[in-house]
C-alpha positions as CSV (number, residue, x, y, z in Angstrom):
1,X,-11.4,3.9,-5.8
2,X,-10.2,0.5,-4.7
3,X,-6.9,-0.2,-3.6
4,X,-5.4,-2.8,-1.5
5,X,-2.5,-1.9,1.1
6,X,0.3,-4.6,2.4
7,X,2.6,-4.2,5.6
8,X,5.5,-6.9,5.4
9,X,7.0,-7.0,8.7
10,X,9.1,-9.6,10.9
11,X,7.5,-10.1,14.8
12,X,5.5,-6.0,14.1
13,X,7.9,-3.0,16.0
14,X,7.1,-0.6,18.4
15,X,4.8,1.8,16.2
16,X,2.7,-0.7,14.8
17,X,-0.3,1.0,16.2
18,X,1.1,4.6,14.5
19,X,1.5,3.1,11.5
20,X,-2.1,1.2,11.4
21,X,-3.9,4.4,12.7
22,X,-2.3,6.4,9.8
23,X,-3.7,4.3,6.7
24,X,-7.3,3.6,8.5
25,X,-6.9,8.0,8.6
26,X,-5.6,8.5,5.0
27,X,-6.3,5.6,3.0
28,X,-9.7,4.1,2.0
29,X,-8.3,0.8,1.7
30,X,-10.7,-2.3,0.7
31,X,-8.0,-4.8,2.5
32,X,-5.3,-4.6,5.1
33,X,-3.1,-7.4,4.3
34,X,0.1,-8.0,6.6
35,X,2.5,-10.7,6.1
36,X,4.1,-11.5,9.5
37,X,6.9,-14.0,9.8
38,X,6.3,-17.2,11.8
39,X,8.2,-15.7,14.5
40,X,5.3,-13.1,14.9
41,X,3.3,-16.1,16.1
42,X,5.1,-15.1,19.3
43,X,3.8,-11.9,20.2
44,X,0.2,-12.0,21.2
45,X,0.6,-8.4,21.9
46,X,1.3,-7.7,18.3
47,X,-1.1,-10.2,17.0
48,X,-4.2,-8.9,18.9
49,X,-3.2,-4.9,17.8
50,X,-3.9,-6.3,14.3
51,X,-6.7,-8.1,15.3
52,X,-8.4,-4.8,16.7
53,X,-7.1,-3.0,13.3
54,X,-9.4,-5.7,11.4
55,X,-6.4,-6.9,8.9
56,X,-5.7,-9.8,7.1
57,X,-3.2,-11.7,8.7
58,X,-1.2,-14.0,6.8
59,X,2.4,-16.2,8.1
60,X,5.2,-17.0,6.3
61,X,8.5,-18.5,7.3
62,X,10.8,-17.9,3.8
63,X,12.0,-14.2,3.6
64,X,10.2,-10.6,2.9
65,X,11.1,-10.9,-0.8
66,X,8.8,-14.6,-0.4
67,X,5.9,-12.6,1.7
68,X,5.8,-9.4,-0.9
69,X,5.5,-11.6,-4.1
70,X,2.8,-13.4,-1.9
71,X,0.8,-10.4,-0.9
72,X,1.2,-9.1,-4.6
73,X,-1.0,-12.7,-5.7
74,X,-3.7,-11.8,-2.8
75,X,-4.3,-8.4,-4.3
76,X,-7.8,-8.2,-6.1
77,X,-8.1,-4.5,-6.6
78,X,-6.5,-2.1,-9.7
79,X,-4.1,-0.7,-7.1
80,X,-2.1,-1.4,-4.4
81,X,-0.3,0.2,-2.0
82,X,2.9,-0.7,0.4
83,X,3.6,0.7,4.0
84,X,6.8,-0.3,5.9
85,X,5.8,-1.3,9.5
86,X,8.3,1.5,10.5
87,X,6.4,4.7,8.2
88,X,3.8,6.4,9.5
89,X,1.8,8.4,6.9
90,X,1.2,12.4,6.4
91,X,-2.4,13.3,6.8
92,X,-4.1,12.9,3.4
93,X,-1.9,10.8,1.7
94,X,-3.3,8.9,-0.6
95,X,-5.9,12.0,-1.2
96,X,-2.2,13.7,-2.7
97,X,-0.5,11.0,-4.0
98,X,-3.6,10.0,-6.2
99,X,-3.7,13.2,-8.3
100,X,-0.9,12.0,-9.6
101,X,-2.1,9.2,-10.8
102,X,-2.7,9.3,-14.5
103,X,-2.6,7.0,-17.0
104,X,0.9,6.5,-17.6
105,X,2.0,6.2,-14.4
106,X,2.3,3.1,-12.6
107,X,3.6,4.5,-9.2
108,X,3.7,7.4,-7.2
109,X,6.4,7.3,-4.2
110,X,6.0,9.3,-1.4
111,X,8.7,11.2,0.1
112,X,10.5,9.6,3.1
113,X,11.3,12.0,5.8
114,X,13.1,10.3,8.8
115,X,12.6,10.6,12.3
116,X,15.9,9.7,13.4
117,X,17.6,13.0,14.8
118,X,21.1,12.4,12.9
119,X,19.7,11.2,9.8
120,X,17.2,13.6,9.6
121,X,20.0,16.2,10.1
122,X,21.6,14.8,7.4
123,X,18.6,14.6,4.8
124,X,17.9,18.7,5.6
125,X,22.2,19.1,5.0
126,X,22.2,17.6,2.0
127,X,18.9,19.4,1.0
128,X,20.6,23.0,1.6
129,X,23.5,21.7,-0.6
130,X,21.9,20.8,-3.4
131,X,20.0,24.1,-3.3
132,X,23.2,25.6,-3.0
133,X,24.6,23.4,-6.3
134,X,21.7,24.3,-8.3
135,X,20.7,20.3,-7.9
136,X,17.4,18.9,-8.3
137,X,15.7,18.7,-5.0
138,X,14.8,15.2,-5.1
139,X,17.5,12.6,-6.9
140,X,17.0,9.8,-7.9
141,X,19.4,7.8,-6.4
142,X,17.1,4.7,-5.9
143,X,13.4,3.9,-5.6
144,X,11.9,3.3,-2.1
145,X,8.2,1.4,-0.9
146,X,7.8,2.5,2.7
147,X,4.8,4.5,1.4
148,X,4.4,3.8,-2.4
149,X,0.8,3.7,-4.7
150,X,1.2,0.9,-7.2
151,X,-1.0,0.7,-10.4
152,X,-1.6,-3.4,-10.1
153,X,-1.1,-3.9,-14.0
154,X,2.3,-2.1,-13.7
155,X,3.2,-5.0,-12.1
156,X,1.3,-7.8,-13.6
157,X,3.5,-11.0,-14.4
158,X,6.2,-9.7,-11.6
159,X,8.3,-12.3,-9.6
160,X,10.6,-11.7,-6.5
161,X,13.7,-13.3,-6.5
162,X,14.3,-14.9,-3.0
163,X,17.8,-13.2,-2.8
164,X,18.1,-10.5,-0.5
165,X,18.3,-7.3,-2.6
166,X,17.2,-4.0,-3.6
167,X,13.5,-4.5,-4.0
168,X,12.2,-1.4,-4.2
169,X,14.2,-0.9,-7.1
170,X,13.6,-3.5,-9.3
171,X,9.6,-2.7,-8.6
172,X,10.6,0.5,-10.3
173,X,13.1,-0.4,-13.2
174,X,10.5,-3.3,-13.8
175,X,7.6,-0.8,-14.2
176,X,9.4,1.8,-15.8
177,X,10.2,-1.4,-18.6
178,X,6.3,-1.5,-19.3
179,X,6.2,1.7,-20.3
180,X,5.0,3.3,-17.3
181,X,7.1,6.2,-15.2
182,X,7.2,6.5,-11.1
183,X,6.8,9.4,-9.6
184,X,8.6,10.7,-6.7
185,X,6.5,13.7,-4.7
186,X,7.2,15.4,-1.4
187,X,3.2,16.7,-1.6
188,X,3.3,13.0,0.2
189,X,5.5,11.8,2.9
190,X,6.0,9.5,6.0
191,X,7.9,9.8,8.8
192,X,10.5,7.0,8.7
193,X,11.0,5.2,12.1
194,X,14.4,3.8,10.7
195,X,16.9,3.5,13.5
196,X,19.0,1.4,12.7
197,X,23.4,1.9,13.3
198,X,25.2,3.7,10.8
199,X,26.7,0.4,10.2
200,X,23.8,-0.9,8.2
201,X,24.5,1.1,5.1
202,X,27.9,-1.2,4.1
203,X,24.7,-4.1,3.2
204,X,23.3,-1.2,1.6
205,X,26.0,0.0,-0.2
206,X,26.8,-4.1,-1.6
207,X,23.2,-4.3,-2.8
208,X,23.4,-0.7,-4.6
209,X,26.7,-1.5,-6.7
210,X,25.7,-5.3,-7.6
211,X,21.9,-4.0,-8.8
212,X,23.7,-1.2,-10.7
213,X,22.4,1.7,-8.7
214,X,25.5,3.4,-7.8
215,X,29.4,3.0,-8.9
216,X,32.1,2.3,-7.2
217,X,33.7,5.3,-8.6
218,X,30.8,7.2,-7.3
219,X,31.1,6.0,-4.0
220,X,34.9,6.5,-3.8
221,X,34.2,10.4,-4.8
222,X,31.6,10.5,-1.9
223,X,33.8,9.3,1.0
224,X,37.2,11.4,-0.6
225,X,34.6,14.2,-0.2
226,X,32.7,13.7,3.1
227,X,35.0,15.7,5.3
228,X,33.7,19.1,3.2
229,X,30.1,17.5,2.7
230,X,29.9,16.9,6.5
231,X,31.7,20.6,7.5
232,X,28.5,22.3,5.2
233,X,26.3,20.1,6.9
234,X,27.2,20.9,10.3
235,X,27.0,24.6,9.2
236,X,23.6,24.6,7.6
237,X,22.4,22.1,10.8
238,X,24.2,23.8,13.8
239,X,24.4,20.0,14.7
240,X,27.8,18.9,15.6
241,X,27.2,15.2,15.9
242,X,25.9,15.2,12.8
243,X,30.2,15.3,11.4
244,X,30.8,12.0,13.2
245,X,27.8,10.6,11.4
246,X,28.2,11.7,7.7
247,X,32.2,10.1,8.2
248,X,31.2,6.7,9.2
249,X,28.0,6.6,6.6
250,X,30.1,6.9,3.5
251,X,32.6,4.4,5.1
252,X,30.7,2.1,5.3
253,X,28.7,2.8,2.0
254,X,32.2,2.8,0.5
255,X,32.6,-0.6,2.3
256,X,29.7,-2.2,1.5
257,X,30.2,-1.1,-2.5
258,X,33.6,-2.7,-2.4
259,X,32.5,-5.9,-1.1
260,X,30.2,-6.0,-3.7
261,X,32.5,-5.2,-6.5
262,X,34.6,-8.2,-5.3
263,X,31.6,-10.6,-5.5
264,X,30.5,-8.8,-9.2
265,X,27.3,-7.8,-10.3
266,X,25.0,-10.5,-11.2
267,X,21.1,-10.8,-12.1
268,X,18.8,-10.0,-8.9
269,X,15.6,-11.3,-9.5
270,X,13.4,-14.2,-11.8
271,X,11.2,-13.5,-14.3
């Protein structure tokens, strides 16, 4: 097995060590290649933690949709694998998401289970209400990379638009276009370090509407509905910040989705 595993990150964050210590533990890798931005050059601290880790270190000063199509043209092996600098992996991960490997796939996602209190009480909510709807456990509301095995041909001929966007789901619309599927399993997971404000879904929700991933009609029944969503939620949690929360995330999603119906959808990415 041969597979090569890229971290994109800005300067590193504060569980860089986590995160390397879980793929040495559950991937056998053949090369650790992290693109850091120029301003990375700054922190010796981070810089000599990679150093001790034994990665390949490369700099670039464009944008991470510049340093993933870069570390996609280092890759040398038939797979490839990407880990957010903020996702630290469940034991035996690569051991689990391998079996589903087969022929026809050309990804297998692993489940992203976040660390943040608040969010985290709001992934389990929504969980216990779509058991409670008869919904599948696991939409497929978009794809995500923080811990994703890539077949390398899946991919072959890709190119990364420099525009900031919704990455991880072009990856999968553009594999899925070659014939391949992606897989989404919780038998694999990593515990997302995301802890970013509420606020930071409204450029989530702009990107989601103008790639096509979610409607504005969608989004418009979510927020008219988050007052009962967030009530179940804080019944099935017994977490009563968790209300506050849930309100101000489908505001801003809502927000986000209008702004980018006003600019329109448009193409994301060069072929």
């Amino acid at each position: 097995m041969s597979v090569d595993v890229i971290i994109v990150t800005f300067k590193g964050t504060n569980i860089m060590k986590s995160v390397l210590k879980s793929i040495k533990k559950n991937v056998p890798y053949h090369r650790l290649i992290v693109i850091v931005n120029e301003a990375g050059k700054e922190n010796q601290q981070f810089l000599s933690l990679l150093d001790e880790h034994n990665t390949e270190v490369h700099f670039e000063n464009v944008g991470r949709q510049y340093a993933r199509q870069m570390a996609i043209d280092m890759v040398d092996c038939p797979f490839l694998m990407f880990v957010d600098d903020d996702c630290v992996l469940s034991d035996q991960w690569f051991e689990k998401a391998f079996r589903y490997m087969k022929k026809d796939v050309g990804a297998v996602e692993g489940f992203e289970l976040h660390v943040h209190p608040l969010y985290r009480a709001f992934e389990e909510g929504k969980l216990h209400l779509r058991k409670l709807l008869k919904m599948p456990e696991l939409p497929m509301v978009r794809a995500f990379t923080g811990d994703t095995l890539i077949r390398k041909e899946a991919i072959k001929g890709i190119r990364l638009s420099m525009e900031r966007f919704l990455t991880d789901q072009y990856f999968k619309d553009y594999i899925e276009e070659r014939g391949y599927k992606w897989v989404k399993t919780m038998d694999c997971f990593c515990h997302h370090y995301m802890f970013k404000p509420v606020q930071h879904v409204q450029t989530f929700g702009e990107d989601t509407y103008r790639y096509g991933v979610l409607s504005l009609k969608v989004a418009i029944r979510n927020f008219i509905t988050a007052p009962f969503r967030a009530f179940y939620i804080f019944v099935a949690t017994k977490n009563p910040k968790v209300v506050p929360f849930i309100l101000k995330f489908y505001y801003y999603y809502l927000k986000g989705c209008l702004r980018g119906y006003m600019k329109g959808r448009h193409v994301l990415n060069d072929t």
